[in-house]
C-alpha positions in Angstrom: -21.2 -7.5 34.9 -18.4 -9.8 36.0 -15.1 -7.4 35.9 -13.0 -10.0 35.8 -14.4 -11.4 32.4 -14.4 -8.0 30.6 -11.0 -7.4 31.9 -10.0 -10.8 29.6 -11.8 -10.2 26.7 -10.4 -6.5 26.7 -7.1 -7.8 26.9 -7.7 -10.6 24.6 -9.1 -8.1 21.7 -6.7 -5.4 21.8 -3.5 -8.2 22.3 -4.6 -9.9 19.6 -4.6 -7.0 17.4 -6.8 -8.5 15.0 -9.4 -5.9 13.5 -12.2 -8.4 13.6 -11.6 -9.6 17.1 -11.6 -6.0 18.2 -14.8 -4.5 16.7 -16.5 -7.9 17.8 -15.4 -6.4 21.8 -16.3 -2.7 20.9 -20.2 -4.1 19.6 -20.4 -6.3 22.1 -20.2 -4.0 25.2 -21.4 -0.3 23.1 -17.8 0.7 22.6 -18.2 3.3 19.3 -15.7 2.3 16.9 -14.2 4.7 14.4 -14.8 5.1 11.1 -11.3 6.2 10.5 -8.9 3.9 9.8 -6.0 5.8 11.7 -7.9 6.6 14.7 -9.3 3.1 15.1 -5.7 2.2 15.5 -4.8 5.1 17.8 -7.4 3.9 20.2 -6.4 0.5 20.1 -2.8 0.9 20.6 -3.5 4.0 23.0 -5.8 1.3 24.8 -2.2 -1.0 25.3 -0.5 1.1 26.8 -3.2 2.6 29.0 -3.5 -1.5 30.2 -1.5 -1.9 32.9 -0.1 -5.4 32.3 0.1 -5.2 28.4 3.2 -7.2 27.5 6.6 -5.0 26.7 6.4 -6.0 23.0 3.5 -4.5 22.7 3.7 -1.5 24.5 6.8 -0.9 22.5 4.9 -1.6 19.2 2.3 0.6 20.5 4.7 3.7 21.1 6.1 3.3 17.6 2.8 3.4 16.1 1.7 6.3 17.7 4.9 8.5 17.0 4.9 7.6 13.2 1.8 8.5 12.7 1.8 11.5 14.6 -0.3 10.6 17.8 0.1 11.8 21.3 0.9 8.5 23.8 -1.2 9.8 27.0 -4.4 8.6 27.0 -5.9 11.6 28.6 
């Protein structure tokens, strides 16, 4: 597996934030993707801020997201 081309399509997908473009990622490596519409979107924006590089706007979209709706920000 070339790292360096998952690492761009993960960031791609989840960046995007385009449902579609991130269940395409999930199926195409054997990620599980949840049924449930709220933890689909915790994973995703749980995913941005666990990314290094993710852009500010994001992460700072990502945080809001997470403490509206009542999710934890660590990833762990």
């Amino acid at each position: 597996m070339n790292i360096k081309k998952f690492v761009k399509e993960r960031n791609e997908a989840m960046f995007s934030l385009e449902k579609e473009k991130i269940v395409a990622y999930c199926k195409k490596y054997d990620v599980p993707v949840p049924e449930n519409e709220q933890v689909f979107w915790a994973g995703v924006y749980k995913s941005i801020l666990a990314i290094e590089n993710s852009p500010e706007h994001l992460r700072q979209k990502a945080i809001e997201w997470l403490d509206e709706h009542g999710f934890k920000r660590t990833t762990c």
